[in-house]
N, C-alpha and C positions, 0 to 999 in steps of 0.2 A: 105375596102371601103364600105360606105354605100347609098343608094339614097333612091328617094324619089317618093312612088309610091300608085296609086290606088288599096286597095286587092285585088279588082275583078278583076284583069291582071296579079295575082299571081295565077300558076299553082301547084296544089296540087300532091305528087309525089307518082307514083303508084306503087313507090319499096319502100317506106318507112315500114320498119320494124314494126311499129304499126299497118299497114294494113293487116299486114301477109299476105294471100294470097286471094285475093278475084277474084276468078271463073269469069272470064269474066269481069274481073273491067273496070271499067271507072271513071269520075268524080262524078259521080253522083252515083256510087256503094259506092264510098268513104265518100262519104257526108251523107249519109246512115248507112253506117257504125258507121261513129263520132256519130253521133246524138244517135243512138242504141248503140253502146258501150261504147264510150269516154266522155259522160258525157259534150258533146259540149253544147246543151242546157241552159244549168246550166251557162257554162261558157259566154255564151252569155247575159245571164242576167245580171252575173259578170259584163259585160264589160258595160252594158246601165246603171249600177245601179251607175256606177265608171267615166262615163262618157268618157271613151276612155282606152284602155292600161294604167297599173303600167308599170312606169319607169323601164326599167330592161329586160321587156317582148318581149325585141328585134325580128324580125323574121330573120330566117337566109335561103339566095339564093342563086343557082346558074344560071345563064347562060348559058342557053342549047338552040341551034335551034332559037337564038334573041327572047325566052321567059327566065322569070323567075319562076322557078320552087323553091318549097318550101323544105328548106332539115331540119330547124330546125322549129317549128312552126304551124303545118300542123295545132291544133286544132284551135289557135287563128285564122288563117286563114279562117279555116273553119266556125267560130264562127262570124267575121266579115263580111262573106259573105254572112250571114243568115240575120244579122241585114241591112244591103246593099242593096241587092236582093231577097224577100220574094220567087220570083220563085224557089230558087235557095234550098228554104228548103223542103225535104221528105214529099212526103203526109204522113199524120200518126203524123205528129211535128210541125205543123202549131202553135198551140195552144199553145208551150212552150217557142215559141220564141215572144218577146216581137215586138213592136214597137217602135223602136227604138226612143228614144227624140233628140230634136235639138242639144242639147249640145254634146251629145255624137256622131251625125253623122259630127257636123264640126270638130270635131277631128280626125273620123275614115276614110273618104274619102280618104285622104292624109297619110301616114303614112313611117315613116323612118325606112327600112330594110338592115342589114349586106348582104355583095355577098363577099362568100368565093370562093376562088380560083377556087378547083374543087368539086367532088363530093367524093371522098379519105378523104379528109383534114375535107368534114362538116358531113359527116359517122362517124369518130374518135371523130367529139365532139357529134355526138349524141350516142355514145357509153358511153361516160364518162360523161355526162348529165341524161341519164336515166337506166343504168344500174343498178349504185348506188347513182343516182339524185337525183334531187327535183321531178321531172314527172316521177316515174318506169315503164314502158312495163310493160304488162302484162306478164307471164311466154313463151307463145308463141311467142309472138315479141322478145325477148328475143334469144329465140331459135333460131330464124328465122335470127336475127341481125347476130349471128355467125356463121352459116351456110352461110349466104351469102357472109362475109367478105371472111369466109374459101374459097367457091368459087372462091371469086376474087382475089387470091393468097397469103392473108394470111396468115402466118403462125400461130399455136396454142400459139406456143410460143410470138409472134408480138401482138397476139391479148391478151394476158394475160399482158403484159409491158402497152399496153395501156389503159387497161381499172380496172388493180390491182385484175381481176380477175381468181381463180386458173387456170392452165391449162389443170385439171384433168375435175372441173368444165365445162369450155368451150369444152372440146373434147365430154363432156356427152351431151350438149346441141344439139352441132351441128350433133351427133348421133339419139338423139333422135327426130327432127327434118327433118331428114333424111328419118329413117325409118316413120315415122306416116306420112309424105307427100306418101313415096313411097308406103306404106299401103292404104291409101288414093283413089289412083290413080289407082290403081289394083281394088279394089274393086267397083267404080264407071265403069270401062270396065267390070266386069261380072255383074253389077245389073245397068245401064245406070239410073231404074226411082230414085237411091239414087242420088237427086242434090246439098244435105248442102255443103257450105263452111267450110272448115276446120277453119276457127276464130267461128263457132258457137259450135264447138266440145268438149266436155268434153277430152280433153288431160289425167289427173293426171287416168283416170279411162284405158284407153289405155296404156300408157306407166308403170303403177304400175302395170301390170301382168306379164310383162317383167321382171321387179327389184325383185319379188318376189321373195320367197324361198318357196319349196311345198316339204313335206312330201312324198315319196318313199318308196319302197322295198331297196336302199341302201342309207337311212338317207334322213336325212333333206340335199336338193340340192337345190342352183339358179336355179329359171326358162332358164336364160341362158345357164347352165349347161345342164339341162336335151335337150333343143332346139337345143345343139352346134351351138351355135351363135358365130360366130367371125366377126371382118371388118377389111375391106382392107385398102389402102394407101390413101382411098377420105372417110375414117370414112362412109363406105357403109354399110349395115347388110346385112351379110351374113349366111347360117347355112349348116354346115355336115350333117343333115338327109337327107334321103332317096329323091332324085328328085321330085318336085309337094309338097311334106308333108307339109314342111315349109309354103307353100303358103298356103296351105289349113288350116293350123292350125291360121297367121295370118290373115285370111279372119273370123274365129270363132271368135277371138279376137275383131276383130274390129267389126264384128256382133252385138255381145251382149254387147260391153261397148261403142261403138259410136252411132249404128244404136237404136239400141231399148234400151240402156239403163239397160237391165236387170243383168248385173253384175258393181257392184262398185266397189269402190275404197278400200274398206277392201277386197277383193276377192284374191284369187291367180290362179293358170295355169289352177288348175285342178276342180277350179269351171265355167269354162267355157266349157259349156255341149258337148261334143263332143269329146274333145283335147285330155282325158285319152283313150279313145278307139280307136283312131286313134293312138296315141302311143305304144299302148300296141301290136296291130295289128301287124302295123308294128317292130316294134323295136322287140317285142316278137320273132318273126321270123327270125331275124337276129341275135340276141344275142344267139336264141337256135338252130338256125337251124331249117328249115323248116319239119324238120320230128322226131325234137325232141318233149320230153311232155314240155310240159309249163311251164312256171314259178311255184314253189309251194307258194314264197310267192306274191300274185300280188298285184300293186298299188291298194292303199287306195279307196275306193267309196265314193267320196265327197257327204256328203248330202246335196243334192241341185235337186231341182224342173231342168228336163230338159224342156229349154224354147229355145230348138232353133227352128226358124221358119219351118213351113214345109208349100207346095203346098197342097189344096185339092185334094187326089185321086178319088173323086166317087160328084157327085153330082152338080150340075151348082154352075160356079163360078160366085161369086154376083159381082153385077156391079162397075166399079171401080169409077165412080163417086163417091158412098154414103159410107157415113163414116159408117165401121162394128165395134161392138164391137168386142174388141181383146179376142181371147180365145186359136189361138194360132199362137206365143206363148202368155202361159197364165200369166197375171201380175205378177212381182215378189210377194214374201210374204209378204202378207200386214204386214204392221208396226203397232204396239202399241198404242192406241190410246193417242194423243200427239205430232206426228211427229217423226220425227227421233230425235237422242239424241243429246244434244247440242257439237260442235266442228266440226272438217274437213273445206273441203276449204267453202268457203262464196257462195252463192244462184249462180251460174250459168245465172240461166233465170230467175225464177218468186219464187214460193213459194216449192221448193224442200226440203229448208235446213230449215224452221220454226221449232220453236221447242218450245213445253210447257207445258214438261215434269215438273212434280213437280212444277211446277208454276201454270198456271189455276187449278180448280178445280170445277168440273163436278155437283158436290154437295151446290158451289158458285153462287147462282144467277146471282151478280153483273160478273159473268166471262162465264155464260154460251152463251151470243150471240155472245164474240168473238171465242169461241170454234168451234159454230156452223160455222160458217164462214169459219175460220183458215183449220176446218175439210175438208170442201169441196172442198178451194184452193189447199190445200197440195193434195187431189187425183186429182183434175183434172190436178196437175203437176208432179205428175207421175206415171199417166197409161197411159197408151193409148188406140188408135185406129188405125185400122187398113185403109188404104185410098190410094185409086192405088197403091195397091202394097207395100207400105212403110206406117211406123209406126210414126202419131203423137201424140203429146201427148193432150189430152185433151182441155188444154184451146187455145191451136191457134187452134183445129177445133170451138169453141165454145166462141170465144173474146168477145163478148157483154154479155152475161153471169157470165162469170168469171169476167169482169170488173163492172157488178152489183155486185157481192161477193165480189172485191174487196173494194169497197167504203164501202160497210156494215162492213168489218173487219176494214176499216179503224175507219170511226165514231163510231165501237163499243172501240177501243183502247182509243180515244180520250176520249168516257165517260169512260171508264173505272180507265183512269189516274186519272181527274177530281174525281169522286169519293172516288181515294185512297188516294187524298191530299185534302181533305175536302173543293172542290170548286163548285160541282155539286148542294148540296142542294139549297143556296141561290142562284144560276142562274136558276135552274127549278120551283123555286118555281109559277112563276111572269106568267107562261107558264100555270102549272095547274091549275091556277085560271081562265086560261079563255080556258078551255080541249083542249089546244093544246102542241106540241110537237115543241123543237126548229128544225130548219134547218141547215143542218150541216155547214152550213158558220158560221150560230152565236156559235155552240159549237168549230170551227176551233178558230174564234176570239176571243173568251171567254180565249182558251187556250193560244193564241197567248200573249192576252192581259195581260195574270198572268201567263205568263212562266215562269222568274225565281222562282214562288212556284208550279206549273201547273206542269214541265217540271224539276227539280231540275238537272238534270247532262245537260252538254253542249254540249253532242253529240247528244241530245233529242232538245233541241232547236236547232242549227244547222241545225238538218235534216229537223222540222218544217220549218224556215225558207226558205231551199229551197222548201220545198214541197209549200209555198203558193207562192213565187217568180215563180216558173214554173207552175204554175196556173191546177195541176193536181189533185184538186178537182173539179175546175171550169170543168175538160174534162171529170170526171168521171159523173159528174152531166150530163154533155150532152149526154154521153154514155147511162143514163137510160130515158132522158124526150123528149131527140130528136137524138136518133139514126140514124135518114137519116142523119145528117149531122156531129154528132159529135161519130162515131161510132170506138170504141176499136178495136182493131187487134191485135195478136200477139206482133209485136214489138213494141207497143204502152204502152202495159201492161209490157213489158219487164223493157223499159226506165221509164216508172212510178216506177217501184217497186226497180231498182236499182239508181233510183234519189232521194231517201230518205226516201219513205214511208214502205218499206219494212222496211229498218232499224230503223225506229221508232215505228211501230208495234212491231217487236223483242226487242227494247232497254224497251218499256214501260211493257213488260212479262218479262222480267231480273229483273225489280225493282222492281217484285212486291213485 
């Protein structure tokens, strides 16, 4: 069945699997969320640029409580209510969402949505829609989709006939979705001031200390193995060490790879500062007896800087207002100058995963101002600071800053292309005849203008594209000449850098 309805009377649904879990949610956590994660923006421009929904883009509802709630569709929804009701968009997003044209709002007022029976039947197509769909979840959503079917009485088996995926697969998901909620949640009751949501979390650097295998006195063992981790009949974690251990070792875990960051995702058990002498302690004792000698041969000493946090014992403790430089614990070890090495998952938040190893060159003029840039972004996105009690990382204590650095790496990229496809000279020429410098709209448009020689791969124009369609140069320029009103934040800089310009800084260092 389907009718015919205004989006803004369509209810956005705050168990949909794409939301994972957001702390306190509401309507307007959610819409928040899209805009920050989902890439709604973008798609809102989509939709003004196209004049209404592609044929196809069906939304799909249910009938809950005489509303209609959203089970398929959530972004478009979201996207249409941006272009609709300007109130209805996040501060921080104002600028990326357009003003919608005529043609496009007498289209979108009115719009024809699917109403599936229950909320069973539109779950199973958004399983086999985005699992292995056209719109994937993210790996969390993902996790979270089968966890919750599991929940509501599905079986592993039910839920592998329906979506073609293994059931080895889905029992791991719903496992480790499990445990990193219930990790989660512990750890927020003994430190209250930790308040992230788990959708802002580095998951693959949590859950890969678990998968690991770590070096011993009897061989190479699964992390699992050494933890005795087993689960019960609701795929719970569970572990045979000694009462409290378990807890206390995944509280180190989640410590140093969600709160602060300081163990990644190449890491295993026993680079998590703490976890070998709490084993060794315990288990030692047990394996020999408490009035036996020791082990002769003992676990390996990982070499690694211990960064786990500690209280000052002696001295006033500084206010918790003002941001302290972190010292302890102290940054991990600084990186190579260049960034990290190119591979692993994709940028998280801002500029963590940059990389221009063997590409720039320090020695290269024409590469030295995006160096300088690139240099400063990559530390201010991963060190930190130390700020009531809990660790941020640099550029959200310091967003108008970092989003002046951000612009400068941007327009140094842009001449930098420019110059390696011989289109810089005859556009500066016309500039140094009368001692001035162009403004970065005219080098944006210059490039815009001779893209396919400017920009040669199409994942390079693409990103331009969106980058001038969401108008985030126009925000970064506001960012530095009128900061009362056009002022970067955190997730401002986030949505900039994963709406394309990230990946065109990156794409135009790959080509060089």
């Amino acid at each position: 069945m389907s009718i015919l309805v205004n989006p803004l009377d369509l209810i956005l649904d705050l168990e949909n699997p794409r939301f994972v879990r957001i702390d306190g949610g509401d309507l307007s956590a959610i819409r928040k969320y899209m805009a920050t994660f989902e890439d709604v923006c973008s798609l809102a421009n989509d939709i003004n640029n196209n004049n209404g929904l592609l044929l196809g883009e069906r939304i799909v509802v249910i009938q809950e409580n005489g509303q209609y709630l959203v089970m398929e569709g959530n972004r478009r929804t979201c996207a249409l209510q941006f272009l609709l009701d300007r109130n209805l968009i996040p501060n921080g997003f104002q600028h990326r969402i357009p003003t919608v044209n005529p043609e496009t709002l007498r289209h979108i007022g009115q719009i024809d949505v699917d109403v599936a029976p229950d909320r069973d039947y539109a779950v199973n197509l958004m399983g086999k829609r985005h699992i292995t769909g056209v719109k994937r979840w993210k790996p969390l959503a993902k996790k979270r989709f089968f966890a919750g079917m599991f929940i509501r009485g599905n079986t592993i088996n039910d839920l592998s006939s329906i979506t073609g995926i293994s059931s080895s697969e889905i029992r791991k998901d719903i496992r480790d979705y499990k445990f990193l909620l219930s990790a989660s949640r512990q750890y927020k009751v003994a430190h209250p001031e930790f308040n992230e949501d788990i959708i802002s979390y580095e998951i693959s650097r949590f859950l890969r200390i678990f998968d690991s295998k770590q070096q011993t006195r009897e061989g190479l063992q699964a992390a699992r193995e050494i933890l005795k981790i087993r689960y019960d009949d609701r795929e719970d974690t569970l572990s045979d060490l000694p009462t409290g251990l378990f807890e206390q070792i995944v509280e180190l875990v989640f410590q140093t790879t969600i709160v602060d960051g300081t163990v990644t995702t190449r890491r295993t058990l026993f680079d998590v500062p703490g976890v070998e002498s709490l084993l060794e302690t315990e288990l030692g004792n047990l394996i020999n007896g408490p009035n036996s000698e020791p082990p002769t041969t003992p676990f390996p000493t990982p070499q690694i800087l211990d960064t786990t946090p500690r209280k000052p014992s002696h001295g006033t403790i500084p206010p918790t207002n003002v941001p302290t430089p972190m010292t302890t614990p102290p940054p991990s070890p600084q990186p190579m100058p260049g960034g990290p090495t190119p591979g692993g998952d994709p940028p998280p938040t801002f500029f963590e995963h940059i990389s221009w190893h063997g590409k720039l060159d320090p020695a290269n003029q024409d590469h030295v101002g995006l160096i300088v840039a690139l240099n400063e972004l990559y530390n201010m996105s991963t060190n930190t600071f130390k700020v009531a009690g809990r660790y941020e990382k640099i550029y959200s204590q310091f967003p108008v800053g970092a989003g002046m650095l951000f612009r400068t790496a941007y327009e140094q990229a842009l001449k930098l292309q420019l110059k390696k496809t011989g289109l810089w000279d005859s556009f500066i020429a016309p500039f140094l005849k009368s001692n001035s410098f162009p403004m970065l709209s005219k080098i944006e448009s210059h490039t815009q203008t001779n893209a396919s020689v400017a920009l040669p791969k199409s994942d390079m124009r693409s990103a331009l594209s969106r980058i001038i369609r969401a108008a985030q140069r126009e925000f970064l320029n506001g960012n530095i000449h009128d900061p009362g009103i056009f002022r970067a934040t955190p997730a401002t800089l986030e949505g900039i850098a994963s709406g394309g310009m990230f990946t065109l800084i990156q794409l135009i260092i790959d080509d060089l």
